[in-house]
Every structure is written in structure tokens, then in C-alpha cells.
C-alpha positions as a Markdown table, in Angstrom:
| # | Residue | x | y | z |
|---|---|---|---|---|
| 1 | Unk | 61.2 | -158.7 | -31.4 |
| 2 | Unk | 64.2 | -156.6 | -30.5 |
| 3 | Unk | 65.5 | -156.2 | -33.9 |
| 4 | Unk | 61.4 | -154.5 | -34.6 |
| 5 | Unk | 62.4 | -152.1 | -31.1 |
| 6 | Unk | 65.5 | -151.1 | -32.3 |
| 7 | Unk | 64.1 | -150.5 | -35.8 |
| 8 | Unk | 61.7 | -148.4 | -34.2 |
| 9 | Unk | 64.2 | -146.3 | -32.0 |
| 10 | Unk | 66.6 | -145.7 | -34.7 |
| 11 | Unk | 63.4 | -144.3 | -36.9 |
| 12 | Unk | 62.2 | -142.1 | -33.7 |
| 13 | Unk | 65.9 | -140.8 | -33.5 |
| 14 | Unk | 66.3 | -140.1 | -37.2 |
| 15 | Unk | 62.6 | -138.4 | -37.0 |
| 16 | Unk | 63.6 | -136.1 | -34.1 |
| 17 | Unk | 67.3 | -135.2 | -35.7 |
| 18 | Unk | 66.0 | -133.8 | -38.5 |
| 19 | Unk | 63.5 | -131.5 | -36.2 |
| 20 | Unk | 65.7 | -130.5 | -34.1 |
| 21 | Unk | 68.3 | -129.0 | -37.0 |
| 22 | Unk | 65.1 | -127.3 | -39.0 |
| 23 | Unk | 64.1 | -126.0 | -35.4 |
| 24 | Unk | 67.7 | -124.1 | -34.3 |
| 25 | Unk | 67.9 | -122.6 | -37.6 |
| 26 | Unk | 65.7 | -119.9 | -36.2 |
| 27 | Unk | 63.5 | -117.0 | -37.8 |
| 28 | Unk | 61.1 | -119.7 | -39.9 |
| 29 | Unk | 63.7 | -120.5 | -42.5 |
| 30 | Unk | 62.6 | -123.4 | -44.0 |
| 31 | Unk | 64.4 | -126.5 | -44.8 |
| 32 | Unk | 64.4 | -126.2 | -48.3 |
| 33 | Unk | 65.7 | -122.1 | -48.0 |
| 34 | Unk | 68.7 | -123.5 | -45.6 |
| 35 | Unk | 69.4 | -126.1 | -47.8 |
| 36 | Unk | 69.7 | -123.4 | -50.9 |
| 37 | Unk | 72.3 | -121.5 | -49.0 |
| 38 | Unk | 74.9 | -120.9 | -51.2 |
| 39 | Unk | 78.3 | -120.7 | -49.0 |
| 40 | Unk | 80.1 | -118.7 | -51.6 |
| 41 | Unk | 76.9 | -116.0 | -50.9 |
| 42 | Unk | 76.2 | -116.9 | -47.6 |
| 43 | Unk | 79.8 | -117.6 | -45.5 |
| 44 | Unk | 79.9 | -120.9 | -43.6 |
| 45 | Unk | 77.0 | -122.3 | -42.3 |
| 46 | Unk | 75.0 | -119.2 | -44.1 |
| 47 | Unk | 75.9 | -116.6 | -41.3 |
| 48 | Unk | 75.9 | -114.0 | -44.2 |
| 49 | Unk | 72.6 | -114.7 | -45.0 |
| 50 | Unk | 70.9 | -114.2 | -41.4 |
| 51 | Unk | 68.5 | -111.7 | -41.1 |
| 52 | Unk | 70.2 | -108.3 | -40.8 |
| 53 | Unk | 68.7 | -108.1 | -36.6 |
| 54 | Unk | 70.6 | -110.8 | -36.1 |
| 55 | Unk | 73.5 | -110.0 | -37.7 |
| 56 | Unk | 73.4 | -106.6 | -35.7 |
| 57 | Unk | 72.8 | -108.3 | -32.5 |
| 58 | Unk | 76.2 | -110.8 | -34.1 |
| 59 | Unk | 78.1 | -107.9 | -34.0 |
| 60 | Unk | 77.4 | -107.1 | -30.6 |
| 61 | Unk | 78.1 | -110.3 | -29.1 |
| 62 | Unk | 81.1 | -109.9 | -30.5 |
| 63 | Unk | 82.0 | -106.9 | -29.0 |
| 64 | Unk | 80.9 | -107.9 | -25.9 |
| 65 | Unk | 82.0 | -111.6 | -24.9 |
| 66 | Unk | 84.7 | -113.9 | -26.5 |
| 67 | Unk | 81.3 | -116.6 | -27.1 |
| 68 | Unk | 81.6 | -119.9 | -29.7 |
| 69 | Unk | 80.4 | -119.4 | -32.7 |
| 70 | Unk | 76.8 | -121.2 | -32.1 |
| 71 | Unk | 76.4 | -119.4 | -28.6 |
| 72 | Unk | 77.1 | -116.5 | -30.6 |
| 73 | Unk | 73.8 | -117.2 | -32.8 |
| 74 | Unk | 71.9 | -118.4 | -30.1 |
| 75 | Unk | 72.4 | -115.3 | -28.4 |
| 76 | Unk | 71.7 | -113.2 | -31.6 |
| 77 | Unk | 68.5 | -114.9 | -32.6 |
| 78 | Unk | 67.3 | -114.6 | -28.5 |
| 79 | Unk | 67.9 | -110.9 | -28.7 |
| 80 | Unk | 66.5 | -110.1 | -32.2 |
| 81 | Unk | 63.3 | -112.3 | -31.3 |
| 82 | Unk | 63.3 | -111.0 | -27.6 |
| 83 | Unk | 63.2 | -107.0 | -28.1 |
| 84 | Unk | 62.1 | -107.0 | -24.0 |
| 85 | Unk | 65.6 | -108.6 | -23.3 |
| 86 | Unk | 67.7 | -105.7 | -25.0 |
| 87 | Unk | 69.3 | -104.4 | -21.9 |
| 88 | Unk | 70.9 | -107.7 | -20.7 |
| 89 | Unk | 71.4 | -108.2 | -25.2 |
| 90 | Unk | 73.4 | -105.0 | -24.8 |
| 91 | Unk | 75.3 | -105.4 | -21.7 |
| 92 | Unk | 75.5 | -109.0 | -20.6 |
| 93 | Unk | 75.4 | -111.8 | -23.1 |
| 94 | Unk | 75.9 | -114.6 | -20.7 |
| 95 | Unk | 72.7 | -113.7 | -18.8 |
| 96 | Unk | 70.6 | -113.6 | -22.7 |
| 97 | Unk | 72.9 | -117.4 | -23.1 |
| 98 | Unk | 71.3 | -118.4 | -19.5 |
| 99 | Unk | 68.1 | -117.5 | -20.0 |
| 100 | Unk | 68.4 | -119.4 | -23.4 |
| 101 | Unk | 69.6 | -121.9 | -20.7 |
| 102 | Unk | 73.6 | -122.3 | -21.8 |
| 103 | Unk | 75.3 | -122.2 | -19.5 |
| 104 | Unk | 79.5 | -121.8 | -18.7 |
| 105 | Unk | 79.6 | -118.1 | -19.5 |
């Protein structure tokens, strides 16, 4: 019986990973566009082929906070999808991370 629960668990886990990742990718990309991300176009982990909102709102995080590189997206795809947050997007990053709910900034 607990070799059928743990089946189970590990399948629910798997099931959810796989959500998750498709989910942060942000802006509706699909899994089969993320997967077709060519590095040698795209940079690691396809930064170069965000949208260009995000990539403006990259550039500004940058400029702003010394942030890791996925707070630094997180905080990108908050403000471009968040256009009522641009005045904390433009002077205070760690309150767009909060409200995104990271905290440590």
C-alpha cells in the first residue's frame, strides 16, 4: 500500500513541477515556444528573447538595485504586466519584489 502512496506523490510532484516552470515563464509563452529558444539567439535562459517591456523594465532594475538574476525577471514581468505599479517599478524595486512577495531586499 505504501509503495501505491508514494507512487502517487511522486506523480503529483512531477505533475505540479512541470506547472510551476511553464507558469514563471510569464507573458503566455508556451512550453513548446520556451523549449524552441535558441541560446545562441536568445542568451541564457532566453533573456534576449523577453518581450521588449520587459526587457526595458530589465534595464531598469538594473540601474536601480544590485537584484539576482530571477528577482530581476520577477520584477520585470511584475512591472510590464502591472502598468499601475510604475512608480514603485521606477523608484523602488524591492517594494515591486515584496508585493510579488520576495522578500530580503
Amino acid at each position: 500500500m505504501s509503495r501505491i502512496v508514494a507512487a502517487v506523490v511522486a506523480l503529483i510532484l512531477m505533475t505540479g513541477s512541470a506547472s510551476i516552470a511553464i507558469a514563471e515563464d510569464g507573458a503566455g509563452a508556451t512550453q513548446k515556444q520556451i523549449d524552441q529558444r535558441d541560446p545562441d539567439v536568445c542568451g541564457a535562459g532566453g533573456a534576449g528573447c523577453d518581450p521588449a517591456d520587459v526587457q526595458r523594465w530589465k534595464a531598469v532594475g538594473n540601474r536601480l538595485a544590485d537584484l539576482s538574476s530571477a528577482d530581476l525577471s520577477q520584477y520585470a514581468y511584475g512591472c510590464a504586466k502591472h502598468p499601475d505599479w510604475k512608480r514603485d517599478c521606477e523608484t523602488n524595486p524591492a517594494a515591486v519584489l515584496k508585493r510579488l512577495g520576495i522578500e530580503g531586499y
